[in-house]
C-alpha positions in Angstrom: 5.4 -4.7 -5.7 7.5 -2.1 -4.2 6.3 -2.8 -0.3 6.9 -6.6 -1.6 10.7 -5.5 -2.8 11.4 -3.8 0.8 10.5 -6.4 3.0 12.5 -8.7 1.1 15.6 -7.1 1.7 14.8 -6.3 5.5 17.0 -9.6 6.0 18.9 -9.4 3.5 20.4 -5.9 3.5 18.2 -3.5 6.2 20.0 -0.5 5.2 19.3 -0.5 1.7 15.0 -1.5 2.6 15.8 1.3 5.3 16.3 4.0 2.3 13.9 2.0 0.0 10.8 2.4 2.4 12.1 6.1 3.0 12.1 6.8 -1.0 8.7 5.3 -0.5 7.2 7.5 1.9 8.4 10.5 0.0 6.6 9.2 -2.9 3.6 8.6 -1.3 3.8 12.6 0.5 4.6 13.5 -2.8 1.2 12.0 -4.4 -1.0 13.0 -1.9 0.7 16.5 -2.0 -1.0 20.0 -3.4 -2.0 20.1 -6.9 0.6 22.0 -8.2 4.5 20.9 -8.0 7.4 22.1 -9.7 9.7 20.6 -12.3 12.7 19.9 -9.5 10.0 18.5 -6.9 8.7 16.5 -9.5 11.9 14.6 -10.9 12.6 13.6 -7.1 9.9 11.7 -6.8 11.2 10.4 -10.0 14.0 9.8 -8.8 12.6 8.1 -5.5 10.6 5.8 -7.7 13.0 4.7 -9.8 15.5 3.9 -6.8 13.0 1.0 -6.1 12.6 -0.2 -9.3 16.2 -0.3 -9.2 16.4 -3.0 -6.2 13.7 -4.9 -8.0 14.8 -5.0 -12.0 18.7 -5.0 -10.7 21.2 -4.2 -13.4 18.2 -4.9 -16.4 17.3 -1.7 -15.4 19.0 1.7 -16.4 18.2 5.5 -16.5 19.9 8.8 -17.5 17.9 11.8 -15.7 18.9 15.2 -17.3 17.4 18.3 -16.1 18.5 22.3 -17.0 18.2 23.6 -14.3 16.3 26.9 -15.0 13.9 24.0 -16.1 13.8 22.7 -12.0 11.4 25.8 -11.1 8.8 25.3 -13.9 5.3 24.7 -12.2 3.5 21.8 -13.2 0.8 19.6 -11.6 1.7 16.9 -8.6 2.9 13.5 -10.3 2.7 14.7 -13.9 6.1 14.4 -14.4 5.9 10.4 -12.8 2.8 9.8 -14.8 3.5 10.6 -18.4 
């Protein structure tokens, strides 16, 4: 769904699929990344995630991200944060 999202704004707005398939590669590093991550490293993939899901739910979709940061440098492993 999110490859499906990007190519169908490459004609409709290249910049924005641009920055979508670059969020997209940093997910994917981030995944396939060593097995232990950090709070901060975590919530940007979070954050890269949920900027695609953004292009494809629109407006329906809407999210608050709030983070302390003394929190950022807690260790925890890759894509737990993405998959709980």
């Amino acid at each position: 769904n999110s490859l499906n999202t990007i190519a169908a704004l490459i004609r409709t707005d290249p910049l924005r699929a641009r920055e979508l398939l670059f969020g997209f590669a940093d997910l994917s590093r981030a995944a396939d990344g060593p097995p232990e991550s950090t709070v901060a490293r975590e919530i940007e993939a979070v954050r890269a995630y949920l900027s695609i899901e953004q292009a494809r739910f629109g407006p329906r979709l809407r999210v608050e991200v709030e983070l302390d940061e003394a929190a950022g440098a807690v260790p925890v492993p890759t894509m737990q944060v993405l998959s709980v």
